[in-house]
C-alpha positions as a printed Julia matrix, in Angstrom:
279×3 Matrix{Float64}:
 30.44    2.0     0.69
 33.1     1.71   -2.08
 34.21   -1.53   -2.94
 37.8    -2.17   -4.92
 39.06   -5.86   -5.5
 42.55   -6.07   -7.34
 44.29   -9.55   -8.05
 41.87  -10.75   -5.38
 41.97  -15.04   -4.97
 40.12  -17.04   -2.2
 39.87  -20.42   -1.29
 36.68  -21.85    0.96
 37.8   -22.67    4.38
 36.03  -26.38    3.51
 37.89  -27.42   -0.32
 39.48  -29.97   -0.65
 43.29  -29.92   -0.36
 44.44  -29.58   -3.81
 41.36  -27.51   -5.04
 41.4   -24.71   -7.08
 40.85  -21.41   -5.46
 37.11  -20.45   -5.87
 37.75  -16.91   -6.67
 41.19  -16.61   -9.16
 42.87  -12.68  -10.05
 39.61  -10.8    -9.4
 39.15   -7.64  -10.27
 35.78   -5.22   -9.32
 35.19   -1.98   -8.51
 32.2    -0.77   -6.74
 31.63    2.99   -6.53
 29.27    3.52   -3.25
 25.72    3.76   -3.47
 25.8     0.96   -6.43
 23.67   -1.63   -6.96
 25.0    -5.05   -9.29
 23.87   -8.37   -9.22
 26.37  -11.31   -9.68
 25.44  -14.35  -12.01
 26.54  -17.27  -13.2
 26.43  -21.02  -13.13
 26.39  -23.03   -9.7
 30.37  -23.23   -8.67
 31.43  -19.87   -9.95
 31.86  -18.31   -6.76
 29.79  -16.17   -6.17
 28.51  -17.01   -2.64
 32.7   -17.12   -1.71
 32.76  -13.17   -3.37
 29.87  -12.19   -0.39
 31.7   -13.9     1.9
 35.3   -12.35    1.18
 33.27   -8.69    0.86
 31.63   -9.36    4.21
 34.9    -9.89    6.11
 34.1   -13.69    6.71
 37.1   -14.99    4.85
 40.08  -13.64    3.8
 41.73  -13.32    0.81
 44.4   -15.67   -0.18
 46.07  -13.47   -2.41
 44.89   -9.81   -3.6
 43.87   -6.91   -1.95
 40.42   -5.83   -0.84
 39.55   -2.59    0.0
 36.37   -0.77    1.56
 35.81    2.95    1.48
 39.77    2.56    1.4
 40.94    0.49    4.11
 42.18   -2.91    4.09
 39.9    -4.93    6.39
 42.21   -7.42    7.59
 45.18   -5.0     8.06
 42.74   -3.12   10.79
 43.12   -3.77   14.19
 40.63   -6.36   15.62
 38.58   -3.68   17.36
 38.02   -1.54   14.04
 37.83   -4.52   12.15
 34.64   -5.63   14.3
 32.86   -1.69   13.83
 33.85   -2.11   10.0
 31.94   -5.41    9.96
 28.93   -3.2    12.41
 28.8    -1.69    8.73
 27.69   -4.74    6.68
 24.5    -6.28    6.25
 24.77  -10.25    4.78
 21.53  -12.4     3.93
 22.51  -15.93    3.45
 20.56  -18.19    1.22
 19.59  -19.85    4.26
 18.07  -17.38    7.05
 19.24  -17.74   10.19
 16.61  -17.08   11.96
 15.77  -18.28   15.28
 13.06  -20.32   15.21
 10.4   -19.81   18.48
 11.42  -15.96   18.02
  8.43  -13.82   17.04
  8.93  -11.76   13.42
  9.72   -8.15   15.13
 12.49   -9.51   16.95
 14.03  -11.11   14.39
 13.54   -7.83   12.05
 14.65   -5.67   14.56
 17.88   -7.78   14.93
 19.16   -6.31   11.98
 20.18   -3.12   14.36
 22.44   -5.39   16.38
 25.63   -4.12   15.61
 24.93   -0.7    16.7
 23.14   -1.55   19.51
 25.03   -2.36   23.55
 24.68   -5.74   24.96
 21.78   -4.43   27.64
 19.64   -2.96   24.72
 20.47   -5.94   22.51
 19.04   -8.14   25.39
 16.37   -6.25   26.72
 14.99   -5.86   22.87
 14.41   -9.88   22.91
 11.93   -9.16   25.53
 10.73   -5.53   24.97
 11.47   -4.43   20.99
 12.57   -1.32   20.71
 11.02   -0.01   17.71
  7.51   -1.68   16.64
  6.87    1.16   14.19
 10.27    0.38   11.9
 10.0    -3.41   12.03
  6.18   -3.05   10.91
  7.47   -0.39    7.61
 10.47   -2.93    6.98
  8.07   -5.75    6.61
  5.48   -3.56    4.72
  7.75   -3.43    2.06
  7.48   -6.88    1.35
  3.65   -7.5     2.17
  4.31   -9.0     5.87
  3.35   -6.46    7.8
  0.85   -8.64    9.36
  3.22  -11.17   10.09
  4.69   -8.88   13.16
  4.1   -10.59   16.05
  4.22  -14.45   14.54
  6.77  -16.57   15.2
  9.47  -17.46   12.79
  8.49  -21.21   13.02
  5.05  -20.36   11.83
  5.76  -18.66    8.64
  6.93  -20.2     4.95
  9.87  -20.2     3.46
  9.74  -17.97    1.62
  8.4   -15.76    4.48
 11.24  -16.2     6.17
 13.45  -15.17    3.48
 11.33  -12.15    3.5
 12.27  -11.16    6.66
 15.49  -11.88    6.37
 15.49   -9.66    3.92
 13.26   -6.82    5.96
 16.58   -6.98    8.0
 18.58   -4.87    5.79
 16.35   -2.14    5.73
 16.46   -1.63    9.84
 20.08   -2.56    9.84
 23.18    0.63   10.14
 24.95   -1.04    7.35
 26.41    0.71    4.51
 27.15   -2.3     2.36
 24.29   -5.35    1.4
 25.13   -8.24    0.52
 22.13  -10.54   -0.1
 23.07  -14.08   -1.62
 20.14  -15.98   -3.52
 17.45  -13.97   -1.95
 14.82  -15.5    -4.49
 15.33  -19.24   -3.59
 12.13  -19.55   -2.05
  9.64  -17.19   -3.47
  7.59  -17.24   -6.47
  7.77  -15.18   -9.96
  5.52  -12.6    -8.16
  6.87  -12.37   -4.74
 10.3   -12.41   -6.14
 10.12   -9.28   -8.25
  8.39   -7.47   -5.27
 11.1    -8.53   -3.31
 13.97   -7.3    -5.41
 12.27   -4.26   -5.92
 11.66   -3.54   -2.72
 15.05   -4.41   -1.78
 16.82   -2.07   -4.43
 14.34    0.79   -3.33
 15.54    0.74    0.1
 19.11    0.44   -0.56
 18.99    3.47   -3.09
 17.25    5.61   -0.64
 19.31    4.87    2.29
 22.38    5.44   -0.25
 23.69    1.5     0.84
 25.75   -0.51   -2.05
 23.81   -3.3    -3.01
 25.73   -6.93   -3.95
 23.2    -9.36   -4.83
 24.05  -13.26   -6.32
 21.18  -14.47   -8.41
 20.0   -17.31  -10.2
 17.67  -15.82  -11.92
 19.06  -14.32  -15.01
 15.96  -12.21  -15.96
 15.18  -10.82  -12.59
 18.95   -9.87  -12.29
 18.97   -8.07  -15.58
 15.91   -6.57  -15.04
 15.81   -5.02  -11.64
 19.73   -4.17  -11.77
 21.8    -1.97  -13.64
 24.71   -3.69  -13.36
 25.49   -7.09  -13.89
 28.75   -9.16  -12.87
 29.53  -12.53  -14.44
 31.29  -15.23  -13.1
 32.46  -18.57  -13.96
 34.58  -20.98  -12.07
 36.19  -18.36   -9.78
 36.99  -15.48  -12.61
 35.41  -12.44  -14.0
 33.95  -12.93  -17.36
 32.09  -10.24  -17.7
 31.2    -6.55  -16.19
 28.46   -4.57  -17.94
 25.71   -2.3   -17.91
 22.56   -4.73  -17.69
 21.33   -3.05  -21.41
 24.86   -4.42  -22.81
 24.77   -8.1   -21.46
 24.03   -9.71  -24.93
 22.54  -13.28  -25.3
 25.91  -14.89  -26.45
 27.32  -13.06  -23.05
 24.96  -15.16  -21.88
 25.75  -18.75  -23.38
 29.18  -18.02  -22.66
 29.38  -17.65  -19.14
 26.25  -20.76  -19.0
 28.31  -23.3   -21.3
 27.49  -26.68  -20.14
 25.16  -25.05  -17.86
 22.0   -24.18  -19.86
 19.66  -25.8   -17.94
 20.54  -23.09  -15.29
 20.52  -20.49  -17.36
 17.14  -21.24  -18.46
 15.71  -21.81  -15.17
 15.03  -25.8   -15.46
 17.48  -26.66  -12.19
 16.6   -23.53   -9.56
 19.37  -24.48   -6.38
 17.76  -26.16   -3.46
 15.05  -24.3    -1.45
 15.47  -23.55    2.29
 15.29  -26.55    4.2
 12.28  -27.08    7.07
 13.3   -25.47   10.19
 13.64  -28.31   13.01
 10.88  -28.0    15.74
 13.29  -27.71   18.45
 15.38  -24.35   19.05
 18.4   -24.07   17.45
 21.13  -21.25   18.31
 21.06  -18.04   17.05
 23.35  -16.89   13.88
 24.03  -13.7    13.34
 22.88  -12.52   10.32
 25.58  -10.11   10.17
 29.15  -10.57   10.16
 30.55   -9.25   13.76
């Protein structure tokens, strides 16, 4: 899916009146089939950008376009199969809890799916064979059949993640995907993440934390600071004084002493389903 962002500003639906918009003038394009990860320091915006590309908040001011039509010009109807076309993984999985691992894998193919096969696959899930590969990819294939309020949390970020490669969507957009895992599990995880969005031809948006992982598994990298585009490179160009400039004031982020808060516990008791993506 090809992304284009001109002039594009955008203002969380919870600032304070007042605030300044947490995205300012952006401009980005995104031929399909890329892959880029966005950095920066805590603030800069770049959970509002995966928001504003996954149709779950408008643009203030700007235009955004993807594969050349204005989402929010579209009818409401075309607006919802666009958004059938997007895959976001928030920091925070929402997965429900007392839902066993398949399920919540196989939820991924939601959006293309009627409301009698979507309900009958909470019960009867319709393809055991793609959920098990999906999870295989990041070593849980023996988590299958476990419920979600059994695993870690970094498991479940892990399947949240497994989503994406069940799901129809043309466009991922994965937002601190590493929160929760370890040095080891987190390269496997962006590896296996990149793999399967190259070979299913999906554009891959990514916000890290982790400045090393995002230069090293991505060949593009995207800097932000306090709403505004400092920087757009090839990952071999992004130079250490790139680096201190975009982190100013911020070095203990940029050299991985304050990681953002891991997922929280999940709650014993069930709590409603999110979507994980945007319909």
């Amino acid at each position: 899916m090809r992304l284009a962002l001109a002039g594009l500003s955008a203002r969380h639906p919870a600032a304070r009146a007042g605030a300044a918009p947490a995205l300012q003038g952006l401009d980005l394009q995104v031929a399909a089939g890329d892959a880029l990860a966005v950095i920066g320091p805590s603030g800069a915006g770049k959970t509002t950008l995966l928001q504003v590309l996954a149709c779950a908040l408008a643009p203030a001011a700007g235009t955004l376009e993807l594969d050349g039509a204005a989402p929010w010009r579209l009818p409401r109807r075309e607006l919802q199969r666009l958004r059938g076309r997007l895959f976001l993984a928030p920091q925070v999985p929402p997965l429900p809890p007392r839902h066993r691992v398949v399920t919540a894998v196989l939820a991924g193919r939601l959006p293309a799916m009627s409301l009698l096969a979507s309900l009958r696959s909470l019960v009867y899930p319709s393809d055991l064979p793609a959920a098990h590969a999906a999870l295989a990819r990041f070593d849980l294939e023996g988590k299958l059949f476990e419920r979600v309020d059994r695993l870690s949390g970094g498991e479940r970020q892990r399947v949240a993640l497994a989503r994406a490669l069940v799901a129809p969507a043309r466009l991922w957009l994965v937002d601190e995907p590493l929160s929760a895992l370890d040095p080891t599990r987190a390269r496997q995880a962006l590896a296996a993440l990149a793999d399967g969005a190259r070979e299913r031809g999906a554009t891959l948006v990514a916000s890290l934390h982790q400045v090393e992982a995002a230069l090293a598994q991505f060949p593009r990298i995207v800097g932000l600071r306090e709403g505004r585009l400092l920087f757009d490179l090839p990952s071999a160009r992004v130079t250490p004084d790139h680096l201190a400039r975009l982190y100013a004031q911020h070095e203990d982020e940029l050299r991985g002493e304050r990681a953002p808060p891991l997922e929280p516990a999940l709650p014993p008791a069930p709590t409603a389903a999110a979507a994980m993506q945007c319909r």
